[in-house]
C-alpha angles and dihedrals in degrees: 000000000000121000112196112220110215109202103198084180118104077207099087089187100029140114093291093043087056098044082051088045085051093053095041092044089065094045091040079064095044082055096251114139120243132206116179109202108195111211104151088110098033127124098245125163120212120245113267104187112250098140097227094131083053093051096048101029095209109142090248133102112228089240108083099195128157099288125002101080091036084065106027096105099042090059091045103045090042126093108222126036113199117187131207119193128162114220121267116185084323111314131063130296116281094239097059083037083065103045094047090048084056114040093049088058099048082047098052085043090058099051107284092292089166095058117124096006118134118260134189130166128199131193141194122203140185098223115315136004092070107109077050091051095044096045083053094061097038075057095068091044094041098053083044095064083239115150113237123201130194158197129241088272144030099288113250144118126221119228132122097187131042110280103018097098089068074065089066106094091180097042097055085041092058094036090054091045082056091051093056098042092047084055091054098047098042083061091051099057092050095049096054096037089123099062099043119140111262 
């Protein structure tokens, strides 16, 4: 089983990309793969709409900008999606906004071939907006079908400045029960493919 780490943080070692580690580090045990893209700083243009996915059902968005199509088919052919925001005026940051616009519709375009994955999301925050960022990212699972585990609490971290997050006792707590949960669910889901709803 492979799970693909998105990293929406320009900060590749910052808060987000902890509160991720802290997640990985508990499936990497469980013996599920783990690849961590970081887009947070990438170029990346917002969806605007014009179907083509949909016409040439290529798995591709017409915009071939640095990241979306070089990654397309890893997120679509994994089985687990785990997503990493910090937190901007309480949602999450514009480039993963983009990516995720973009890479659901492309995955609706191509069949649903999102549908019943395992997805998880994961936020740091400074001090408030992150029940608003975190709900942000469950939307694009929920209207999916993907199944979406969790922790005992909303899943973020607090940390404004690199580093302060691994000072959150209850933060890495939660983020390692959602570890193991996502771990659980994503073999149970494999073990039960045969009997998905259509």
């Amino acid at each position: 089983m492979k799970v693909i780490a998105i990293n929406g943080s320009s900060k590749r070692e910052g808060n987000t990309a902890f509160a991720l580690s802290c997640v990985t580090e508990v499936l990497k045990k469980h013996q599920i793969e783990i690849e961590t893209i970081e887009i947070g700083a990438k170029a990346m243009h917002g969806c605007i709409g014009c179907n083509t996915c949909f016409k040439k059902k290529n798995r591709r968005c017409v915009f071939d900008d640095d990241i979306l199509n070089s990654v397309i088919d890893k997120v679509l052919e994994a089985d687990g999606l785990l997503v990493g925001s910090p937190v901007y005026y309480a949602g999450i940051n514009g480039a993963l906004k983009s990516f995720l616009d973009r890479t659901f519709y492309v995955a609706m375009a191509s069949g649903g071939l999102i549908r019943h994955k395992v997805g998880a999301g994961v936020v740091a925050v400074r001090r408030g907006g992150e029940v608003a960022a975190w709900e942000q990212i469950n939307k694009y699972f929920t209207i999916s079908e993907m199944f979406v585990p969790s922790g005992n609490y909303w899943n973020m971290v607090f940390g404004a400045q690199p580093g302060e997050a691994e000072r959150d006792d209850e933060g890495i707590q939660n983020m390692g029960l959602l570890g193991e949960n996502m771990a659980w669910l994503l073999k149970a889901v494999e073990s039960g493919k045969q009997t998905l709803p259509d």
